[in-house]
N, C-alpha and C positions, 0 to 999 in steps of 0.2 A: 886216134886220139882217145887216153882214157876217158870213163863214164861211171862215174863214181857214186856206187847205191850204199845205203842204209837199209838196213831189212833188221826188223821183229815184229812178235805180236804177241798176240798174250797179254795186252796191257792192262787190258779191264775195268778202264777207264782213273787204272792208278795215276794221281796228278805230279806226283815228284818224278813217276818215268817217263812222264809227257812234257815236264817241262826241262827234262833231264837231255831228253830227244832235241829237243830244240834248243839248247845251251851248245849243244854238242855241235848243230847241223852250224849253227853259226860262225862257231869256231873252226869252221873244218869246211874242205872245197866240197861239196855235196851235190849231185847234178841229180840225185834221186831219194826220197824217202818211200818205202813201202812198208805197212802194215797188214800184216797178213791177217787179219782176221782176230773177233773179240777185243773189240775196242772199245765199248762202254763199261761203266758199274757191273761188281759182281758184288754179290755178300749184302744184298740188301733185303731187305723182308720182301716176303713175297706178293704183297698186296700194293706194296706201292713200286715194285720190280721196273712196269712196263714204265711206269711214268717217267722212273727217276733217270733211268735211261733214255728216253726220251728228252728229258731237260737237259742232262748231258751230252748229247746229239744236237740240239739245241744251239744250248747257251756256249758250254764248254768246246769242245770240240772245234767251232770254227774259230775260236780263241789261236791255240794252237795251231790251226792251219796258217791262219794267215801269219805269224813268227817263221812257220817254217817259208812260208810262201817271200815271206822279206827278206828272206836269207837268199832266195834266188833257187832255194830245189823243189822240183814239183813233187808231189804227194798223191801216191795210188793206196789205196787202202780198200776195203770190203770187210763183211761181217762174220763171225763167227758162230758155233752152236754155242756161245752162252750170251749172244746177242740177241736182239726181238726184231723178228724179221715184219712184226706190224709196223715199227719207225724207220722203215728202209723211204718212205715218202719226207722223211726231214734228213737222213742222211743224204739222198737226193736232189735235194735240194740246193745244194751248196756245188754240185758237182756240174760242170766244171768250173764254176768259178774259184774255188778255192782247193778243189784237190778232183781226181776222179776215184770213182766209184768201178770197182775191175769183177767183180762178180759176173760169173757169166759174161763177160767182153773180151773183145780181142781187139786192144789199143795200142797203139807206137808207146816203143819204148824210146827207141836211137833208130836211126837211119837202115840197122842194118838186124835190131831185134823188136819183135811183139812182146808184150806182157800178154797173158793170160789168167784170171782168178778164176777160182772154187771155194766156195764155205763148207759146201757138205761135209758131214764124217758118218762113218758108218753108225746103227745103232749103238747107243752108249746107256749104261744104267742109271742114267739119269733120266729128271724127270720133262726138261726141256725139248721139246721134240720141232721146231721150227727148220733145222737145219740140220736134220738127220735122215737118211734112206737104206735101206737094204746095201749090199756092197754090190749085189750079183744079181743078174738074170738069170745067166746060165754059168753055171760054176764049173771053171775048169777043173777037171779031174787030179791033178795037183792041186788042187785048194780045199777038196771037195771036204777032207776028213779035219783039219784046222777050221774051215768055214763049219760044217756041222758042229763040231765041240764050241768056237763064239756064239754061234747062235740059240743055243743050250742052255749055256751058263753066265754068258756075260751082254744080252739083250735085253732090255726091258722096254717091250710095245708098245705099253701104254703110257701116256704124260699131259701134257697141257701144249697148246701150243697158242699164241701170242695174237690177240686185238688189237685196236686202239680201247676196246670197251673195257677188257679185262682179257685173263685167260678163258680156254674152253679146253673142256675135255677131249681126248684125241688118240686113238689107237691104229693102230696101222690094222690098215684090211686084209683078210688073209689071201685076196690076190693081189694083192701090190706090187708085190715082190717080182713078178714077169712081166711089170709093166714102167717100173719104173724103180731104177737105181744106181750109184756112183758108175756101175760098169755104160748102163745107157747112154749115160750123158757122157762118158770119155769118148764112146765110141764115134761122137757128132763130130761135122768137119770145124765146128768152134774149136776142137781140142786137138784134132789128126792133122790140122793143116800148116805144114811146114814147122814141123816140132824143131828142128833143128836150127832153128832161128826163133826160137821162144823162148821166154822165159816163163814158168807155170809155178803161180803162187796159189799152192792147194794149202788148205789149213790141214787138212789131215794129213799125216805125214805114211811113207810107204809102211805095209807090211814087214816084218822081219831084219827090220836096219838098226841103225843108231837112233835112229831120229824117233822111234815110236814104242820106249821101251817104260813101262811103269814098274816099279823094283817087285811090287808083290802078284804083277800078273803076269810079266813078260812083254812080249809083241802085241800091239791091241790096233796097230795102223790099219790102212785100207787092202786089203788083198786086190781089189780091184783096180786101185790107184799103182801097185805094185806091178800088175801084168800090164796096164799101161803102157808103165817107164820101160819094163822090158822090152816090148812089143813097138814102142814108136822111137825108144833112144835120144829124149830131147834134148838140149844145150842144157838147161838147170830147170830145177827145182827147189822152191821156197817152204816152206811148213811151220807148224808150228803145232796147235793142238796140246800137245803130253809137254806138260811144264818142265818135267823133272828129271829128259829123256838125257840131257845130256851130263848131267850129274850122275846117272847113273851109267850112262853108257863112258863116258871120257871124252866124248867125241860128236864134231858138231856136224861132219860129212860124212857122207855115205854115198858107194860108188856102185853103180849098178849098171853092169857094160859100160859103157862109155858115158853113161847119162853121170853128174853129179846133183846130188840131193843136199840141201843145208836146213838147219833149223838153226834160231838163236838158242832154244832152252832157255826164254823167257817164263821169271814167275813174279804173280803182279803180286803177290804177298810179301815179297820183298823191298828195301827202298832201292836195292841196288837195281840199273838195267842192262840187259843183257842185247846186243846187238850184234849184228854181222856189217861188216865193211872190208866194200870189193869192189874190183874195177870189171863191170860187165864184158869186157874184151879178153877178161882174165881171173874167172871166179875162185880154181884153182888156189891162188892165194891167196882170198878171203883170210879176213882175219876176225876171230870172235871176241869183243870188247865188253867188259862188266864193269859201269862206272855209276 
């Protein structure tokens, strides 16, 4: 029997694609809504950042939930790096009653698939560091000369990372890096167990694909997330992260062995939203919708 998901993210707590999302789910047999990550405010001054996101998580947010919840399709969703991982105690809050929270969990999808989420992405030159870690402990030897040139020119340590009080100052320690990062945490049996009956909605999208291409850098996705999908071969993968990846690339899939990877190529700077709709039985013909 089909099992009919909605997948983006990227939203950023844009209201015309949240309430675009839920115009849409009602109209339409929907057995699933996922948001992959970066689901509050973005572009807000920096002083009132934590709060206003906050009131957004809040107020807003379980607004939406429950329209989509009336509609009859349940709602997985998790945080992304331009999210404040200090309000994950009110995004929390609501779960489960009005959606779950997939970060770090391994929850029923359907009978015969898990969901699995991740926020992390690798260091990004930005300044928000909440949801960000090293890609590597130990870098594979095909990674090793791409991993040293990102880490060079396109890292930036130091940033702020997220209160309830405010921000604080925050630099990554120079042993951090062999003790904790995207490669660590794939390696745990939260991620290795039964890949081929999961569904893994990582906000960072792989290394070297469709899905993680910025027009003026290139590739900037996770290498780590990359040897991953190689190495475990799961059913799908979700993403999102790089807004513009599929505008520039043409393309919303990407195959890697037998694994397939989708991003929407949602941008909340636009009114338009960008979605995937696919029948989990048969992601394959996923279709990418801009309404």
């Amino acid at each position: 029997m089909p099992y009919t998901i909605v997948y983006t993210s990227d939203v950023h707590g844009n209201e015309i694609h949240y309430n675009k999302l839920c115009d849409f789910v009602k109209r339409t047999s929907v057995d699933a809504v996922i948001i992959g990550g970066d689901i509050a405010p973005k572009g807000i001054s920096s002083a009132d950042f934590i709060q206003a996101q906050r009131g957004f998580l809040e107020k807003k947010l379980p607004l939406f939930a429950r329209r989509l919840k009336k509609s009859g399709s349940r709602l997985f969703l998790m945080m992304g790096n331009d999210d404040c991982a200090a309000n994950m105690d009110v995004l929390e809050k609501y779960d489960p009653k009005l959606y779950q929270v997939i970060h770090n969990k391994r929850l029923k999808l359907t009978d015969n698939f898990d969901i699995v989420g991740y926020g992390f992405v690798p260091i990004t030159p930005f300044g928000i560091k909440d949801w960000e870690k090293f890609d590597f402990s130990n870098v594979p030897e095909h990674f090793r000369e791409q991993y040293g040139y990102r880490k060079r020119t396109d890292c930036q340590y130091w940033g702020w990372k997220s209160t309830q009080q405010g921000w604080i100052d925050f630099t990554f320690p120079a042993d951090i890096e062999k003790k904790d990062s995207i490669q660590k945490d794939l390696e745990g049996v939260l991620f290795t167990a039964n890949p081929k009956k999961t569904v893994y909605v990582m906000h960072t999208p792989p290394y070297g694909t469709n899905l993680d291409l910025v027009g003026w850098k290139g590739h900037i996705g996770s290498m780590a997330l990359r040897q991953f999908i190689e190495e475990k071969q799961p059913y799908l993968t979700l993403h999102g992260h790089i807004h513009e990846t599929v505008s520039v690339s043409g393309k919303f899939k990407h195959t890697i062995g037998q694994t397939l990877s989708m991003s929407s190529g949602n941008c909340n700077t636009r009114n338009e939203l960008a979605l995937l709709v696919f029948d989990v039985y048969n992601p394959g013909k996923a279709k990418r919708l801009v309404i």
